[in-house]
Each structure stands twice: as structure tokens, then as C-alpha cells.
C-alpha positions in Angstrom: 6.6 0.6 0.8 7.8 3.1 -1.5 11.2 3.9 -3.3 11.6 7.2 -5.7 14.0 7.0 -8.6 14.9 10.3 -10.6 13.2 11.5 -13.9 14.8 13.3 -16.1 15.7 16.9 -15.3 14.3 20.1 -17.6 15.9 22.6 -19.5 16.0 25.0 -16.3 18.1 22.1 -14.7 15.0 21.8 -12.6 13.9 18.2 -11.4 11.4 16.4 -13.1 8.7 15.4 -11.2 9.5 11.7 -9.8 8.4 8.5 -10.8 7.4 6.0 -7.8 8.5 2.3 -7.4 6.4 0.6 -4.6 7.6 -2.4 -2.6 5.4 -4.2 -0.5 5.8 -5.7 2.6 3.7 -8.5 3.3 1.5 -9.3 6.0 1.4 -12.9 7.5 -1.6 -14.8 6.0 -4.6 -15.7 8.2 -5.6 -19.3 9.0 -9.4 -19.0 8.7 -11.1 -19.6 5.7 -12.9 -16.2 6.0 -9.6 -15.2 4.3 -9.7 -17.0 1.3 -11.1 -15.9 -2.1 -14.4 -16.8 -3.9 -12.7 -18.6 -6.5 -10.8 -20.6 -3.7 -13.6 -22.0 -2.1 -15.1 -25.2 -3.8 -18.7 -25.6 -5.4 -19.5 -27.8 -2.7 -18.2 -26.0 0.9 -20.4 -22.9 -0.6 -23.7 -25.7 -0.9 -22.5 -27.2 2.8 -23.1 -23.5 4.3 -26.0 -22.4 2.6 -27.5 -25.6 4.1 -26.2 -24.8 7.2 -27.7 -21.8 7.0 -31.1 -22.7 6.5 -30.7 -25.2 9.5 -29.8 -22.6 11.9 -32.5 -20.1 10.3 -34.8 -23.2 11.5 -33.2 -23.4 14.8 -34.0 -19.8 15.1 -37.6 -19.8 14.4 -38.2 -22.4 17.6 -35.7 -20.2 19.8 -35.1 -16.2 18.6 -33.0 -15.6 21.9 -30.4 -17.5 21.7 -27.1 -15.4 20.6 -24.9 -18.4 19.5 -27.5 -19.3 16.8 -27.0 -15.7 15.6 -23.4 -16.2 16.2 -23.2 -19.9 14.1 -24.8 -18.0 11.5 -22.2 -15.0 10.9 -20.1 -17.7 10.8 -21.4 -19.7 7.9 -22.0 -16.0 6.6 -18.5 -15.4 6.9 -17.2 -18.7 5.8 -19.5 -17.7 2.5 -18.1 -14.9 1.8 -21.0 -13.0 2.5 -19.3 -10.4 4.9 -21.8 -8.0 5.3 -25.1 -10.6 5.8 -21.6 -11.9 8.7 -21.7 -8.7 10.8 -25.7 -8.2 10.9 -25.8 -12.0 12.3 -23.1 -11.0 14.8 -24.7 -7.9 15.5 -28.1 -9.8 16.6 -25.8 -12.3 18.5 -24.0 -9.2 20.3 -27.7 -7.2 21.3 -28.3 -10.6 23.5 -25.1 -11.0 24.9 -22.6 -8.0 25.2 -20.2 -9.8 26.5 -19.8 -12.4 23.5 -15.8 -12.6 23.1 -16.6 -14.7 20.3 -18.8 -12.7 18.1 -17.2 -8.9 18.8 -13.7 -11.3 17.2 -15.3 -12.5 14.2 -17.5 -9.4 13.6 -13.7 -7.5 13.6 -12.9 -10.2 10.4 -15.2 -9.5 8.8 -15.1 -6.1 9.2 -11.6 -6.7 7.8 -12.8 -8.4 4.8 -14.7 -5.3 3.9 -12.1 -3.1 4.9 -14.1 -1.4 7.2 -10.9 -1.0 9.5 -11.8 1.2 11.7 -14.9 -0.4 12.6 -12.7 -3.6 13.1 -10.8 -1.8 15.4 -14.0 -1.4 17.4 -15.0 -4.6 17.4 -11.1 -6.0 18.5 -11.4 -3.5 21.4 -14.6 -4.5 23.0 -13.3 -8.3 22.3 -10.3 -7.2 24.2 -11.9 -6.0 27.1 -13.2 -9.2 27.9 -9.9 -11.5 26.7 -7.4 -8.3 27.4 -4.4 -10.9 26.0 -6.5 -12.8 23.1 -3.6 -13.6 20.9 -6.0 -14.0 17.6 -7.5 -10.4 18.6 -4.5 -8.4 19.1 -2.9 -9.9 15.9 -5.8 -8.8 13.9 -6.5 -5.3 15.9 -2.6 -4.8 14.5 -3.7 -5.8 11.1 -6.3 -3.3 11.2 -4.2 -0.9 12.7 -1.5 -1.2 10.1 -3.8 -1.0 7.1 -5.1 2.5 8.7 -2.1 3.8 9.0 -1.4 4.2 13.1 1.5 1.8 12.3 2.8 2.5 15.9 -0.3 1.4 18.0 0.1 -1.9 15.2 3.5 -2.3 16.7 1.9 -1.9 20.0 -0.6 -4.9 19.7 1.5 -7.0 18.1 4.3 -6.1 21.1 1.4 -7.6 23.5 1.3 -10.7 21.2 5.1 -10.9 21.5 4.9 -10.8 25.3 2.3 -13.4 25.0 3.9 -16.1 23.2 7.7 -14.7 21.9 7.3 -17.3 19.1 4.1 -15.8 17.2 5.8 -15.6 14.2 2.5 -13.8 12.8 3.4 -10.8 15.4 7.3 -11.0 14.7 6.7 -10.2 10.6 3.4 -8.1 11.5 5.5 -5.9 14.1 8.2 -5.6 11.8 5.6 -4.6 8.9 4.5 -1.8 10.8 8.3 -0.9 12.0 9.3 -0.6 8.5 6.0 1.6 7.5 7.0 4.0 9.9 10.2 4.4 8.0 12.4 2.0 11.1 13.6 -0.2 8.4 16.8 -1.0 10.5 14.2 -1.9 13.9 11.9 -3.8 11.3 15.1 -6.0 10.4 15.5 -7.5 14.2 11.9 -8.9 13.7 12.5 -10.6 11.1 15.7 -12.0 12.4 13.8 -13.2 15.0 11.2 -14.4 12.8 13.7 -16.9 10.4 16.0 -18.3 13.6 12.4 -20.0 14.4 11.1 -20.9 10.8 14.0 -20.2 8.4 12.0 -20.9 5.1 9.3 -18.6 6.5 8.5 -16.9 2.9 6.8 -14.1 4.4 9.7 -13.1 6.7 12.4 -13.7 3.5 10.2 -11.2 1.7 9.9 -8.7 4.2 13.5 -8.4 5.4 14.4 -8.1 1.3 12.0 -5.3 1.7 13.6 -3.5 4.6 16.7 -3.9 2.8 15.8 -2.6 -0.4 14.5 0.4 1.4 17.7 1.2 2.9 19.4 1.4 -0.2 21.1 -2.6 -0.2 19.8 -4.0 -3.3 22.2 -6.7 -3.7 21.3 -8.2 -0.2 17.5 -7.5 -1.0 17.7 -9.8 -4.1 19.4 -12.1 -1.9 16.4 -12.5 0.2 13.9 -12.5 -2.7 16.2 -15.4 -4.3 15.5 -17.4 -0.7 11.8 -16.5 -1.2 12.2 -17.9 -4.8 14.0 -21.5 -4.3 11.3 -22.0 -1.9 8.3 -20.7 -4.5 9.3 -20.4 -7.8 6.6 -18.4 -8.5 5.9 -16.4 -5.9 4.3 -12.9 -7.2 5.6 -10.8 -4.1 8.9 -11.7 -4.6 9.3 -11.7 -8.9 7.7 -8.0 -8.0 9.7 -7.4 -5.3 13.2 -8.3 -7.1 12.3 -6.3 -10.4 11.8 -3.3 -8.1 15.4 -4.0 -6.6 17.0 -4.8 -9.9 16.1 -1.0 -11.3 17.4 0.5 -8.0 20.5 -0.8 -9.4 19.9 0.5 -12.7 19.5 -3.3 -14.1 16.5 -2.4 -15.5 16.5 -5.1 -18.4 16.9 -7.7 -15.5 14.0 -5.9 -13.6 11.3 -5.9 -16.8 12.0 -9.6 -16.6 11.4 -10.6 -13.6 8.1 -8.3 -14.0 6.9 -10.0 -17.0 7.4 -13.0 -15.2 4.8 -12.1 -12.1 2.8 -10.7 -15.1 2.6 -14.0 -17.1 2.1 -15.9 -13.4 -0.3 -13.6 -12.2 -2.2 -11.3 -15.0 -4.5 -9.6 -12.8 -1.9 -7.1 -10.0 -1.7 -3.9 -10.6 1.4 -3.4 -9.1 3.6 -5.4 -10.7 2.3 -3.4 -14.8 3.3 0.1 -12.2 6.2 -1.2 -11.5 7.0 -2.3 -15.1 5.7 1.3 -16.2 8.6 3.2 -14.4 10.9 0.6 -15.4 10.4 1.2 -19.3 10.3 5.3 -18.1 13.3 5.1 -16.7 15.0 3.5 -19.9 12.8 6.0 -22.4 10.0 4.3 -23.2 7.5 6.5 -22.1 4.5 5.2 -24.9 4.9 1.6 -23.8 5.0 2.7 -19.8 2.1 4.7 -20.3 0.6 1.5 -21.8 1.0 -0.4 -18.3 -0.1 2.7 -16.3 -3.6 2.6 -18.4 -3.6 -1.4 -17.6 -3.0 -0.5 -13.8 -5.6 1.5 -14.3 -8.1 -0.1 -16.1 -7.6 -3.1 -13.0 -7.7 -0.3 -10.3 -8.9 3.4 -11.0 -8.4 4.5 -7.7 -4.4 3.8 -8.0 -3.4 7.4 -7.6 0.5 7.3 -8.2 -0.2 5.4 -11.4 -2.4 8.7 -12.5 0.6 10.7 -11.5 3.6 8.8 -13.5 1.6 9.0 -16.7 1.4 12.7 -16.1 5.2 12.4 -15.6 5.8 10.1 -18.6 3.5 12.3 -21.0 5.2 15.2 -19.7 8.1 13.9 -21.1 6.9 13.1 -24.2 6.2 17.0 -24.6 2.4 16.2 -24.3 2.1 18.7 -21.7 -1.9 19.3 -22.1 -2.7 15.4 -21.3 0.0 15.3 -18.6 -2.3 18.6 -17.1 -5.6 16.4 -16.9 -3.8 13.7 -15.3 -2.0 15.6 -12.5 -5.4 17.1 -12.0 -6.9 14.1 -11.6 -4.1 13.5 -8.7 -5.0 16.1 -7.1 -8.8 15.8 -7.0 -7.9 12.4 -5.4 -5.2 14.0 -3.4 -5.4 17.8 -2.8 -1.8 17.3 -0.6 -0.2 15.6 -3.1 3.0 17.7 -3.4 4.9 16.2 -6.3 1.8 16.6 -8.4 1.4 20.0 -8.1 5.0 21.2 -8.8 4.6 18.5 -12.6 1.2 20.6 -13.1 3.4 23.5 -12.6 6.1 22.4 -14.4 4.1 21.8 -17.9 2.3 25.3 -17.3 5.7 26.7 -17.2 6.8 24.3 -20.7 3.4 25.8 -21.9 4.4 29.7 -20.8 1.1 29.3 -18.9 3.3 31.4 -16.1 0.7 32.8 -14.2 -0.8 29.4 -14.0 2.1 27.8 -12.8 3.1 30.0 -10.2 0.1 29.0 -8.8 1.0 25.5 -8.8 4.0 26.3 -7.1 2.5 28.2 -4.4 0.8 25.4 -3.7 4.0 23.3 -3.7 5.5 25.8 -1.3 1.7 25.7 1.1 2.6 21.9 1.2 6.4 21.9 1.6 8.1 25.1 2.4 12.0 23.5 1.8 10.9 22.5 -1.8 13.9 24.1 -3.2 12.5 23.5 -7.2 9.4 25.1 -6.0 11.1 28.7 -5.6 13.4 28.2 -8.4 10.6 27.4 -10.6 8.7 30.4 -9.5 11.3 32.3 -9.2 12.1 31.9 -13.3 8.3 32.0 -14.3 8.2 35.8 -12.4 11.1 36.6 -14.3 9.8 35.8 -17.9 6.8 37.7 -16.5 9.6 40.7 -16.1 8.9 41.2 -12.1 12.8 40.5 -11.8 12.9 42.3 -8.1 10.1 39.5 -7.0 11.8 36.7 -9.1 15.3 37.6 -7.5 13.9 37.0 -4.0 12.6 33.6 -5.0 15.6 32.5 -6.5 17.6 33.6 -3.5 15.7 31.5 -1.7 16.0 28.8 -3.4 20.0 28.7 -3.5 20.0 28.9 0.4 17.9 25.9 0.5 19.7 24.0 -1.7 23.1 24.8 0.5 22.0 22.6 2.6 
């Protein structure tokens, strides 16, 4: 979940390009230990597989046909961590016995656990064709689901879950994940409800509906929720996170770099919560030390694209407008639709007088988003210190209808 806050505006009383806060909404842990971590498993459960392993591998040699050896196997694979050796073993269970409920469900997990979604999807479909109401299977087809995107369709499985068994409090916060993702913050809310009059200390739920709050703009009753979260787990990282994002939409920024420093010294190693701490000290001016927490996200997880992008920002308003051109590029390699991205590339061309550059930029900005009212005005000034008034005057016009409205 995402919330914007403004940057600074430009000496053309243009917008800055925006930095991004992200709240996240949590999905409901899984029971099975194919869900843990490496680190969570002990010495001695990883030496109680592997000889299980080489039992069943013995089993095998004396009969090759039969699909729940291949099946016992994935699942010691699984149980290992070894997700990939998992869905070949599942596989080999599955080309003797199509209809295996059993093995098309675990294949999907561990499907999961590579993030192979849409292959899970698959495999949760085919299991659902021969237990059309599995409850375990349509709770993780909606997991899948959600983490591809098609949040409706999520709501969807987890609806069937619900009509199931009304109690599944795994559906109720899962449904609601997906409601909010859609931007139905307000539907995502009832879940919840629903969710905490069975199990009122439910952490996930707490979480979640502080989420749903937050992103509707009530930050007091958000922290409220967090708080909940809080007295039950002191130091739960979702929720530290989760408050400091809450605390800066009320401009308590100081409050907010606490609460992240506190997930930080918890938990060293989540990206999010150093973003999160980046736009904090941006918002406040301290653009050198939030570029310092973008590079840490970074260094953690170089595929974190918004991170690339709020450096650009914060260098950009440090006057380095060169660097802060290499990073939004590297946005939009990663993102060629990345809107906000191209308007800051155009932006420093512009600070540069790189005018023919940037007008490019914001052509791009208007391909993406035709109401992008900064887009036209931006142009519309760049054609003018270019002295093509008549062309600049029609892009300016156009931007002051748009922003009539």
C-alpha cells in the first residue's frame, strides 16, 4: 500500500516530483512449515528429511510407480526448503496420477515459495477441480492471486472460503488485503471488523485495518490500531513501520524516524522500513542522510524501483541534477510507464536548460497521463525559453483548464 506526500515545489511553482511512503498490508501467515525460513528450521529437522529422503529414494528403487512415494518426497523436499527439487517430485507423482488433489496443492506452495505465482495459480486450479471447495486451496489460489495483482479474483477465492466456513479468519484479513489493494479501503475495513469480533488480538487484522485507515487519510485512528498491534508485540516490525509511516502523514516526522529506527535496530535487514526512513529525513531536508538509507534499501534489494526514484528526487533537490538524471533513467529502464519519473527527468533537463530534452520527457508524461497538468505547464515554459511563444501559449492554456478542475 502506498501513500504520496509532497516535495518541494520549483521555482516555476511547478510540483516537485513525489516522494513515496509504502504501507503494507499483511497477509495471514501459513501453518505449514514450507513457510518458514532457512534460519528457522533446526540443524536437526533439516538431518530428519534428508534421511527421509534417502528412505523413500530406496522405496522408490523397489516400486518406480507408485505416485505417493513421489508425492512423500516433494514433501520432505518442500519441508527442506528445497522448492524447486519439491515441484519435480510432485511432478513425477502427478504423470501417474492426474487426479492427485494432494500433490497439484502442495506443488501450488511451493510454487509460491519461488514466487512462481502464476504457475501456482495452475496448480490451485487443477487441485480445485477435483476438491472445487478445498478451503487450504482457495486460500492460497487468493494468495497467489493477490501477489499478481488480479486482487478481485483474490477477493473472489477467498469469498468461496468465506461461504465455506464464515469464521476463516485467514480469508476475512486475506479478502480484506485484496479489497484494500484495489483502492476499497472502506470495503477492506468490514473484513476486518469481522475478523477481530472472532479473535480480537488477531495482530494481523489490528495491522491491517491501521492500514486501511491510514490510507484513507485517519492517522490518529491508524496509530491506534498499530498501538493494539504493539501491546500485544512489542516489537513487531510491521507495525513500528507501519506507525512511522502514519506519524509523517501527520507531519510528526521526529516521532516517525523513531519508531523507524526502532524496527531498524529490531530488524536490520527490511528494506522498507530504511525507504521509509529515507522520505522521512526528505521531508524534513535531509536529503544527504535520506539518500544514505535509499543506497542501504538498495544495497538489500536492487530491484526496489521507487527507492531508485526518491534518490533521483532527493538529489534533485540537492541541485545535483546530472545524478538525479541516471537515477530516473534507471526507473525507467525498470519501468518505461513510470509517469512521475519521467516528468523529475524532465524537470532537471529543464533546471539544466536541456529544453529540448525535457520536452521530451514531458511528452512522455503526457503519452502516459494526458490530465498531468505540470506536464503542459512544464512544456509549455521550456517552448517558451526556446522562443516558440505561439506553441508554448497553447500548452500553457492547457494546462490552466486542467488545473480548473
Amino acid at each position: 500500500m502506498k501513500d504520496q506526500i509532497d516535495g518541494l515545489n520549483n521555482n516555476n511553482d511547478r510540483e516537485q516530483p513525489k516522494d513515496i511512503l509504502e504501507e503494507e498490508p499483511l497477509f495471514t501467515e501459513k501453518d505449514d512449515k514450507s513457510s518458514y525460513s532457512m534460519n528457522e528450521l533446526p540443524s536437526n529437522e533439516l538431518i530428519e528429511y534428508e534421511k527421509a529422503l534417502e528412505l523413500i529414494d530406496k522405496l522408490l528403487m523397489v516400486n518406480p510407480d507408485d505416485p505417493k512415494l513421489y508425492y512423500e518426497k516433494g514433501f520432505f523436499f518442500e519441508l527442506a526448503q528445497k522448492y524447486n527439487d519439491a515441484v519435480k517430485s510432485f511432478d513425477q507423482a502427478l504423470n501417474l496420477d492426474k487426479n492427485y488433489f494432494e500433490a497439484w496443492y502442495r506443488k501450488g506452495l511451493a510454487l509460491n515459495n519461488l514466487e512462481k505465482y502464476h504457475d501456482a495459480v495452475k496448480s490451485f486450479d487443477q487441485a480445485l477441480i477435483i476438491k472445487p471447495r478445498n478451503i487450504n486451496a482457495l486460500n492460497e489460489k487468493g494468495y497467489s492471486l493477490n501477489k499478481i495483482g488480479l486482487y478481485e479474483k483474490a477477493a473472489e477465492s477467498y469469498e468461496k472460503v468465506l461461504q465455506t466456513n464464515p469464521d476463516d479468519i485467514r480469508a476475512l484479513n486475506n479478502k480484506g488485503v485484496a479489497l484494500a489493494n484495489s483502492n476499497k479501503a472502506k470495503d477492506a475495513l468490514y473484513y476486518y471488523d469481522l475478523a477481530l469480533s472472532i479473535k480480537p488480538d488477531d495482530i494481523n487484522a489490528l495491522t491491517n485495518k491501521g492500514v486501511a485507515l491510514a490510507s484513507l487519510g485517519q492517522y490518529e485512528d491508524a496509530i491506534y490500531y498499530y498501538d493494539l498491534t504493539l501491546s500485544i508485540k512489542p516489537y513487531d516490525i510491521n507495525a513500528l513501520n507501519n506507525k512511522g509511516v502514519a506519524l509523517a502523514g501527520l507531519g510528526r516526522y521526529d516521532d516517525a524516524l523513531y519508531y523507524y529506527d526502532t524496527a531498524i535496530n529490531v530488524d536490520s535487514g527490511v528494506p522498507k522500513t530504511y525507504y521509509n526512513k529515507g522520505i522521512t529525513l526528505a521531508n524534513v531536508s535531509q536529503y544527504v542522510e535520506a539518500i544514505e538509507c535509499y543506497d542501504q534499501v538498495l544495497r538489500m534489494d536492487p530491484d526496489f524501483v521507487d527507492a531508485y526514484y526518491n534518490k533521483a528526487v532527493a538529489l534533485g533537490s540537492l541541485g545535483k541534477y546530472e545524478e538525479a538524471i541516471i537515477y530516473y533513467d534507471e526507473v525507467i529502464y525498470r519501468n518505461s510507464e513510470y509517469v512521475t519519473a519521467y516528468y523529475g527527468k524532465g524537470y532537471s533537463l529543464d533546471c539544466l536548460e536541456r529544453y529540448e530534452e525535457a520536452i521530451k520527457c514531458y511528452d512522455q508524461v503526457i503519452r502516459i497521463n494526458p490530465d498531468y497538468v505540470d506536464a503542459y505547464y512544464g512544456k509549455g515554459k521550456a517552448l517558451e525559453k526556446l522562443g516558440m511563444n505561439s506553441e508554448a501559449t497553447k500548452y500553457l492554456t492547457i494546462a490552466k483548464k486542467l488545473n480548473t478542475f
